[in-house]
Backbone as ProteinMPNN parsed JSONL, in Angstrom:
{"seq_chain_A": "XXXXXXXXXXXXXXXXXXXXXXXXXXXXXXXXXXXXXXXXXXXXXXXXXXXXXXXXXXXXXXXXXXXXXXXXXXXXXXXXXXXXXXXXXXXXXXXXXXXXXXXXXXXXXXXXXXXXXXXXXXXXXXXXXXXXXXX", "coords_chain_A": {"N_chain_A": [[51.006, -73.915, -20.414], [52.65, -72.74, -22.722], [50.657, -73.147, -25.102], [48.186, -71.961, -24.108], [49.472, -68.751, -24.995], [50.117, -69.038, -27.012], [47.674, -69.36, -28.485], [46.671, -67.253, -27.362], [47.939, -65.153, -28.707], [47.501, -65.623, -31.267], [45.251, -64.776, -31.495], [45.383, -62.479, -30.853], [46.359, -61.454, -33.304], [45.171, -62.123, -35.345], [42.08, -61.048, -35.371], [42.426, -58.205, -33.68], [40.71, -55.817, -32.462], [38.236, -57.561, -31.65], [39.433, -59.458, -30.803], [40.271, -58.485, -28.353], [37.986, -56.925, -27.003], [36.06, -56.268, -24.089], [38.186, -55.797, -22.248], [39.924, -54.597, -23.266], [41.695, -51.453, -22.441], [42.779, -48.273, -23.196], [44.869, -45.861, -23.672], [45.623, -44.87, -26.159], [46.144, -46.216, -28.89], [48.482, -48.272, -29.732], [51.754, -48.261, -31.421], [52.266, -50.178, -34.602], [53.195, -53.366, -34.005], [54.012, -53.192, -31.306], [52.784, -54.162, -28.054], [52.387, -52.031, -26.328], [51.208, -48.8, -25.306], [53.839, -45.794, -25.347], [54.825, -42.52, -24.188], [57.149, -39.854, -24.796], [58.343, -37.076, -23.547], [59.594, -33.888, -23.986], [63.06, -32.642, -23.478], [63.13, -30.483, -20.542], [63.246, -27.318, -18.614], [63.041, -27.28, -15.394], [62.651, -25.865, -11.918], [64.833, -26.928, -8.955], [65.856, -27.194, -5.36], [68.403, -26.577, -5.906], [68.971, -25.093, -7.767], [68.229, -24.757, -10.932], [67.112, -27.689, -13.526], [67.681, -29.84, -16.099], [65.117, -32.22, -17.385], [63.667, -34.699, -18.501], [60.51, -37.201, -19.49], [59.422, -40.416, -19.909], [56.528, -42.361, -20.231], [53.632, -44.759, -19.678], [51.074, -45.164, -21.959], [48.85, -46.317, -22.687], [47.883, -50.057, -23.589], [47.157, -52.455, -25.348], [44.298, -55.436, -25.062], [45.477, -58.071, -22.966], [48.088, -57.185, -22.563], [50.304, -55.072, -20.691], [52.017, -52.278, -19.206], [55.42, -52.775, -18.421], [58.461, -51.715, -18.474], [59.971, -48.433, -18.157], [62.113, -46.469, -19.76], [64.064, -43.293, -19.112], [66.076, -41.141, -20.905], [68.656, -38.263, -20.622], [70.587, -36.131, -22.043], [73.022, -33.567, -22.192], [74.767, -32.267, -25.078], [77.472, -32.308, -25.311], [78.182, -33.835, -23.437], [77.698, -36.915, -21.3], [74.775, -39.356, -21.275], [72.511, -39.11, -19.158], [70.333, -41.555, -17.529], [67.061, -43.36, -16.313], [64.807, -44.73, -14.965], [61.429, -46.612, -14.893], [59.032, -48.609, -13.533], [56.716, -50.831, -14.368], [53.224, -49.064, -14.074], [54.463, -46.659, -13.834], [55.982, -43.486, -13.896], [58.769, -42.967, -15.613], [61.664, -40.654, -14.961], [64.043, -38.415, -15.274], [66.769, -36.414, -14.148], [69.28, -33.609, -14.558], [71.97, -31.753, -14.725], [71.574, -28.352, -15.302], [72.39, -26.198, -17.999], [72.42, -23.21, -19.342], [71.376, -22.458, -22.737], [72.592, -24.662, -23.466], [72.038, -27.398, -25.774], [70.245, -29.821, -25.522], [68.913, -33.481, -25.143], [66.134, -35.787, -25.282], [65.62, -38.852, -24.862], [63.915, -42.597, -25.367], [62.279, -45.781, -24.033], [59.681, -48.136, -24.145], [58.472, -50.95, -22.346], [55.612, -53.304, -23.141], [54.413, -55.744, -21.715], [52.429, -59.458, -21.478], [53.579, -61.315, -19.165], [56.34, -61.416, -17.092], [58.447, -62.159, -18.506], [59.195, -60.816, -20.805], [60.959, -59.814, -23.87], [62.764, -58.356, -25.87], [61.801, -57.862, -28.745], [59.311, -56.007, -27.807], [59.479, -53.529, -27.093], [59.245, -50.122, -27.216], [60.625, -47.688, -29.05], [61.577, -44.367, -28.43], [62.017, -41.081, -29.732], [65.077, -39.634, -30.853], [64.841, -36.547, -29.044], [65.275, -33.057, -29.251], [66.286, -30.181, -27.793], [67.127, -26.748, -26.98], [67.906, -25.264, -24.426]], "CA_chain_A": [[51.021, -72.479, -20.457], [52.65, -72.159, -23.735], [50.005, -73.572, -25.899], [47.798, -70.834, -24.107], [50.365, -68.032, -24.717], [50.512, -69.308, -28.818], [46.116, -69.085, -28.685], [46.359, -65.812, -27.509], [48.543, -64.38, -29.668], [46.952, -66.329, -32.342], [43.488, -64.318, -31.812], [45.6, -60.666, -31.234], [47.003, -60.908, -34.238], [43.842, -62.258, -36.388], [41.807, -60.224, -34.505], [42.812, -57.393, -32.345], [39.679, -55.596, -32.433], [37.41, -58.55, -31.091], [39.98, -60.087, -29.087], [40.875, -57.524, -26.963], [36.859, -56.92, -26.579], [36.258, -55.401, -23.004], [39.234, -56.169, -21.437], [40.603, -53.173, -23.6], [41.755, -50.09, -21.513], [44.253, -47.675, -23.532], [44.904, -44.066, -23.915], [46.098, -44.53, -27.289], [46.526, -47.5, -29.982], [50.023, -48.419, -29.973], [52.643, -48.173, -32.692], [52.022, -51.63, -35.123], [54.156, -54.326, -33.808], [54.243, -53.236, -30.167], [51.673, -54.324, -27.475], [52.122, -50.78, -25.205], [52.176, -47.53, -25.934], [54.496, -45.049, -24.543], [54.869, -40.864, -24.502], [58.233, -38.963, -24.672], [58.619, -35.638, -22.675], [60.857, -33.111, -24.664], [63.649, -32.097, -22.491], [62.691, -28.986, -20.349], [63.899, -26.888, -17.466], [62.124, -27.49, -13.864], [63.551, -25.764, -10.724], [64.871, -27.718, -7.949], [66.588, -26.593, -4.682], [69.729, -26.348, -5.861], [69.287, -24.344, -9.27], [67.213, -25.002, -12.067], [67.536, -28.571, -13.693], [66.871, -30.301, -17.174], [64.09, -33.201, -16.911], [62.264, -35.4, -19.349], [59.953, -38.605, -18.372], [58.628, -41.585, -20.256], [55.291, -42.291, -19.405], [52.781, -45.515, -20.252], [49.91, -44.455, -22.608], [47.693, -47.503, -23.183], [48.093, -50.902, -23.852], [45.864, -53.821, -25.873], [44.267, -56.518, -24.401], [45.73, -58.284, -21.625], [49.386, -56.244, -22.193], [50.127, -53.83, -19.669], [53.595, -51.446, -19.525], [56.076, -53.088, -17.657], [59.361, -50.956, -18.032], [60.225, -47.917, -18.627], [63.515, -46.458, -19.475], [64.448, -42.128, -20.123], [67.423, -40.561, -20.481], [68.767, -36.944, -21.113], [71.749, -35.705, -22.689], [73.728, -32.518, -23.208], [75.235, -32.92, -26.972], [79.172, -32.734, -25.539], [77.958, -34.784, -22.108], [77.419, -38.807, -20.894], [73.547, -39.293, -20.98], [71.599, -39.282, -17.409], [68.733, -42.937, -17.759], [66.219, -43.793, -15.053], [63.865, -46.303, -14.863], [60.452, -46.415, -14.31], [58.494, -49.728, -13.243], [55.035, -50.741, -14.364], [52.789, -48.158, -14.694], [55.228, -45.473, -12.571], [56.798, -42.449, -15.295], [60.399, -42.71, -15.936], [61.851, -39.142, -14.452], [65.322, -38.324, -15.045], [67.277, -35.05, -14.399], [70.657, -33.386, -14.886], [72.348, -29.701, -14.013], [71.459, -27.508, -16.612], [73.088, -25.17, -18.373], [72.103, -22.071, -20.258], [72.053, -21.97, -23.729], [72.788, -25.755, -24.024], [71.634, -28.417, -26.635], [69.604, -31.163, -24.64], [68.067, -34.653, -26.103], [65.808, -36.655, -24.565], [65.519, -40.497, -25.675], [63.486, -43.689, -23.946], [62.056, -46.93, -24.06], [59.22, -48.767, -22.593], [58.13, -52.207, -22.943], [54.352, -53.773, -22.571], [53.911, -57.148, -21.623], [51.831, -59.9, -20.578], [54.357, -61.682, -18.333], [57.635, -60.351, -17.017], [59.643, -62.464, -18.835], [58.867, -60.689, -22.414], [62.218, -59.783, -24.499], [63.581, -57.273, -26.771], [60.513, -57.076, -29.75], [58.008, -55.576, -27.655], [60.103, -52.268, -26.936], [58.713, -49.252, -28.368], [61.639, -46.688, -28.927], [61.285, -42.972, -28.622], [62.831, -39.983, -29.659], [65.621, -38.44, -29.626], [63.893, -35.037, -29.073], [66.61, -31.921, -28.885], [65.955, -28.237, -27.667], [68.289, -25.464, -26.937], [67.39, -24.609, -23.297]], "C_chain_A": [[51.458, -71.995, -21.834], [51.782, -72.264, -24.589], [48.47, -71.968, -25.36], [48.309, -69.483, -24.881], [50.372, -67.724, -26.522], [48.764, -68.876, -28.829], [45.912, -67.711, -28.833], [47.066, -64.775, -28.538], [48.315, -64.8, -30.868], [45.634, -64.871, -32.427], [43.776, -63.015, -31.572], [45.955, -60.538, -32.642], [45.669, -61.259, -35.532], [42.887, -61.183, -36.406], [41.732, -59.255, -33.876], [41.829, -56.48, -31.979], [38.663, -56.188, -31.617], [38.079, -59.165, -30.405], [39.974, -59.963, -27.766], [39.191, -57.295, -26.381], [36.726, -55.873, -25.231], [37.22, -55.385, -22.108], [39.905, -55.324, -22.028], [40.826, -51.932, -22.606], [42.839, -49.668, -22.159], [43.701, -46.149, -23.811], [44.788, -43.929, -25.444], [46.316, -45.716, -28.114], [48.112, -46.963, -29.962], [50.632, -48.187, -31.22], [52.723, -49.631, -33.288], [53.817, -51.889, -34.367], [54.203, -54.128, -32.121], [52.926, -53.337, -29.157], [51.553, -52.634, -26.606], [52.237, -49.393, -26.1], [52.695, -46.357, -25.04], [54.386, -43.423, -25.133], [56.448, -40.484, -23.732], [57.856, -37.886, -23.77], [59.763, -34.962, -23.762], [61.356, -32.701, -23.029], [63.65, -30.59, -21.987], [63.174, -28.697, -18.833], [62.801, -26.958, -15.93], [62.913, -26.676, -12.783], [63.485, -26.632, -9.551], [65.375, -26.594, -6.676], [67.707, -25.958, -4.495], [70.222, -25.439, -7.18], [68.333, -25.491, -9.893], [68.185, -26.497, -13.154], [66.389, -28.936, -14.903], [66.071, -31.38, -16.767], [64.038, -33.275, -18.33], [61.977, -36.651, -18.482], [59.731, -39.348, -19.934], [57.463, -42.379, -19.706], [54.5, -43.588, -20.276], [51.307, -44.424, -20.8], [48.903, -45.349, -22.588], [48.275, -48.742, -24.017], [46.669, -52.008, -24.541], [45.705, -54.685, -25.2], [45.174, -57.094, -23.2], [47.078, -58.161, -21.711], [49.489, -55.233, -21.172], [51.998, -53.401, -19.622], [54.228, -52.481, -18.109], [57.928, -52.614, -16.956], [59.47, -49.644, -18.786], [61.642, -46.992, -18.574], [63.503, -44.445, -20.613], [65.493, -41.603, -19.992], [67.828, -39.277, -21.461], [69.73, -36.7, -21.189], [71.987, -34.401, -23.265], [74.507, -32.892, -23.954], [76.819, -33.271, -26.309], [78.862, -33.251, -23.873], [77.538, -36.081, -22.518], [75.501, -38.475, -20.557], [73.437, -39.983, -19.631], [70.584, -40.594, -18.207], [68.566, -42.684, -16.167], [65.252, -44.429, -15.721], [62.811, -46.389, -14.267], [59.7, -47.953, -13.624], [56.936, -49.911, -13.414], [54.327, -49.925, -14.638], [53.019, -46.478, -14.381], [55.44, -44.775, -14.195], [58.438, -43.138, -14.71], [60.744, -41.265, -15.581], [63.211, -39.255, -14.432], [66.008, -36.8, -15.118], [68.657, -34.789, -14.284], [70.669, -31.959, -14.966], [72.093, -29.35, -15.663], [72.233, -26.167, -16.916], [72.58, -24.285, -19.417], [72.317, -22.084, -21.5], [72.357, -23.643, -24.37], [71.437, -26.528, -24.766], [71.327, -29.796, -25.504], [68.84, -32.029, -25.854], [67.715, -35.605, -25.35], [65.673, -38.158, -25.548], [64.615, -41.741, -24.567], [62.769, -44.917, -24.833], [61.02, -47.327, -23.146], [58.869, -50.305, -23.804], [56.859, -52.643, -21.92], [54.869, -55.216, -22.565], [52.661, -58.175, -21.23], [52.208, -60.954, -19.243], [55.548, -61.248, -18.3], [58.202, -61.221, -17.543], [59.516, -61.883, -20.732], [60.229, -59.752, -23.009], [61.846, -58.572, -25.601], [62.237, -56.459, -28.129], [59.525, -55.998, -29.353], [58.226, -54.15, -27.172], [59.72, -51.635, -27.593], [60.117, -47.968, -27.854], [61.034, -45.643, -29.131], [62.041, -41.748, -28.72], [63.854, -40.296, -30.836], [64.675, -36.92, -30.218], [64.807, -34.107, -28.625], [65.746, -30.649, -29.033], [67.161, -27.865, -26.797], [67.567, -24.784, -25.351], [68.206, -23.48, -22.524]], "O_chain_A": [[50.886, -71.004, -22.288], [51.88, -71.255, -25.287], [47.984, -71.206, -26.196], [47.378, -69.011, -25.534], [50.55, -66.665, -27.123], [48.642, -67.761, -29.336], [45.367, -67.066, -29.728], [46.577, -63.739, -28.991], [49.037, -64.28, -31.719], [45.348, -64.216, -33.429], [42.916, -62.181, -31.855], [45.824, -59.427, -33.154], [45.45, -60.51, -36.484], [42.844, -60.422, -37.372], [40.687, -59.27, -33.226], [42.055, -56.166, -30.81], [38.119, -55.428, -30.817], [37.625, -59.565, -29.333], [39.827, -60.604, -26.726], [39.1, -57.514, -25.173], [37.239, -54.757, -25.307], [36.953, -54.844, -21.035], [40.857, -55.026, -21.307], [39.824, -51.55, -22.001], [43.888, -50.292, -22.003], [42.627, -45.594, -24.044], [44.054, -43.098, -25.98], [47.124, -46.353, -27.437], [48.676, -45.877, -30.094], [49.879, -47.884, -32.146], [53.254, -50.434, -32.521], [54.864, -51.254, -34.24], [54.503, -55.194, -31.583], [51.991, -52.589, -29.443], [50.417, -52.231, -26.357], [52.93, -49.039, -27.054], [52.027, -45.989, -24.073], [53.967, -43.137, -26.254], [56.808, -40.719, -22.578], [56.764, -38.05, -23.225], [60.681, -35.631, -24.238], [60.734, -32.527, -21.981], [64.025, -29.645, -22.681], [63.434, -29.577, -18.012], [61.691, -26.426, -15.939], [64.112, -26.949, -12.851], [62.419, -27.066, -9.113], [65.33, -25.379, -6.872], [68.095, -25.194, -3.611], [71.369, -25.157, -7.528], [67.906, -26.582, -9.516], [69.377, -26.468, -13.457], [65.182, -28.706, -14.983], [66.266, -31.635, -15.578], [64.246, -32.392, -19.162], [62.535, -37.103, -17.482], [59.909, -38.715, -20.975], [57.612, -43.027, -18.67], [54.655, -43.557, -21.496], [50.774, -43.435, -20.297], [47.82, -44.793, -22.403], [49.022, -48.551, -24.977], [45.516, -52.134, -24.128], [46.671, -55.067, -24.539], [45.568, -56.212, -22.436], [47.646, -58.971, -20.979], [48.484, -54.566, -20.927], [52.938, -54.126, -19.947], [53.603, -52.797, -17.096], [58.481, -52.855, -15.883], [59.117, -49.63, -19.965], [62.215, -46.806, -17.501], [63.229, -44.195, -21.787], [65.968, -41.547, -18.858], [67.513, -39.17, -22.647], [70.287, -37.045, -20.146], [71.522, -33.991, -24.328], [75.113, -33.925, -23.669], [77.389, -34.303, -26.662], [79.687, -32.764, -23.1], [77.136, -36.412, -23.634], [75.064, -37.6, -19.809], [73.994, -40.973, -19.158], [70.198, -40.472, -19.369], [69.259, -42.203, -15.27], [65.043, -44.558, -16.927], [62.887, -46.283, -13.043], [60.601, -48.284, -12.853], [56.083, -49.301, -12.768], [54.542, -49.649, -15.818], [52.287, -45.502, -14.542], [55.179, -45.289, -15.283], [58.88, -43.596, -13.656], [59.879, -40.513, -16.03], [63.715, -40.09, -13.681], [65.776, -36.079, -16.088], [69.344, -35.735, -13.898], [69.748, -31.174, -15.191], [72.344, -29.903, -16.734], [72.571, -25.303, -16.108], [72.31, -24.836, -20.484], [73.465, -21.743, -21.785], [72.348, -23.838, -25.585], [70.247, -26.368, -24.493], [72.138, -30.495, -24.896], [68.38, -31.659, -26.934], [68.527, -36.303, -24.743], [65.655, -38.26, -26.775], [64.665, -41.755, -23.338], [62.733, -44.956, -26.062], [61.039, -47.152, -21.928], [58.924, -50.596, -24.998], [56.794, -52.543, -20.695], [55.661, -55.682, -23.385], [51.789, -57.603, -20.576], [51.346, -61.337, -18.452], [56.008, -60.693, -19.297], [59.117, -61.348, -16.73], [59.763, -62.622, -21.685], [60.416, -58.779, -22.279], [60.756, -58.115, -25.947], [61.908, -55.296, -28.361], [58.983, -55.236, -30.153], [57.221, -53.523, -26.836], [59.607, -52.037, -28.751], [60.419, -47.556, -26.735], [60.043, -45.63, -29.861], [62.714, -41.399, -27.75], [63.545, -41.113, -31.704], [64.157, -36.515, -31.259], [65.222, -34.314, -27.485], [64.943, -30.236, -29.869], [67.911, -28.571, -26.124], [66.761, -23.854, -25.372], [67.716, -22.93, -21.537]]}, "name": "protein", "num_of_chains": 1, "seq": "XXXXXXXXXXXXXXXXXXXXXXXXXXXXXXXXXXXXXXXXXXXXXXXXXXXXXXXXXXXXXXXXXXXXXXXXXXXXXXXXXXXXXXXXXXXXXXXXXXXXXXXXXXXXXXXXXXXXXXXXXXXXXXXXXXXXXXX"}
C-alpha cells in the first residue's frame, strides 16, 4: 500500500492536471500545497428561539483527484470572550453559534483537512481566516 500511496503522489505532483483526469470533481482549485479546498463564513447574526445568535460555518469547496474533505473545524469569538469550535465531518459544514451581543466585535476562524485516507496529518490543513465584524 505504501509504494502505491508514493506513485500517486508521485503523478499529483508531476502532473496534477493529467493525473487527476476524470476523476476530478471540485468547486474550486485549492490553495498550493493543500489537496481540499475549504470556504469561511464571516461571522453573522441568525435568529434562533431564544434571541438572535452569532454563526459562522466552514464548508468543503472541491478537492483534486482522489482527495476528498475529511474534517472540518469553525469557531467564533467575541474579542473579550473564549472562542465557540464545532466540527464538521466529511463533506457535512462546520456550524457553530454563540449569544450575541449588540454592537460586539466577532471573528470567525476554521480549518478543514482533505484526504485520501483517514489517517492523513497536520500538512494537508488549509487554515482560514480570522474574519472580524462589528455585529
Amino acid at each position: 500500500m505504501n509504494r502505491s500511496v508514493v506513485v500517486l503522489t508521485a503523478l499529483l505532483a508531476l502532473a496534477p492536471g493529467t493525473a487527476a483526469g476524470p476523476f476530478t470533481a471540485h468547486a474550486e482549485l485549492p490553495p498550493p500545497g493543500t489537496p481540499c479546498s475549504f470556504t469561511l463564513s464571516p461571522p453573522h447574526v441568525v435568529p434562533s428561539p431564544d434571541g438572535d445568535v452569532v454563526t459562522a460555518t466552514v464548508a468543503p469547496a472541491g478537492c483534486l483527484g482522489p482527495f476528498s474533505p475529511r474534517v472540518s473545524v469553525v469557531c467564533v469569538q467575541r474579542i473579550d470572550s473564549t472562542p465557540q469550535c464545532s466540527q464538521g465531518r466529511g463533506s457535512g459544514t462546520a456550524a457553530v453559534f454563540t449569544t450575541h451581543e449588540p454592537g460586539a466585535a466577532y471573528t470567525s476562524t476554521g480549518r478543514g483537512l482533505g484526504a485520501v485516507f483517514d489517517d492523513a496529518s497536520g500538512p494537508n490543513w488549509q487554515l482560514l481566516g480570522p474574519i472580524t465584524a462589528v455585529l
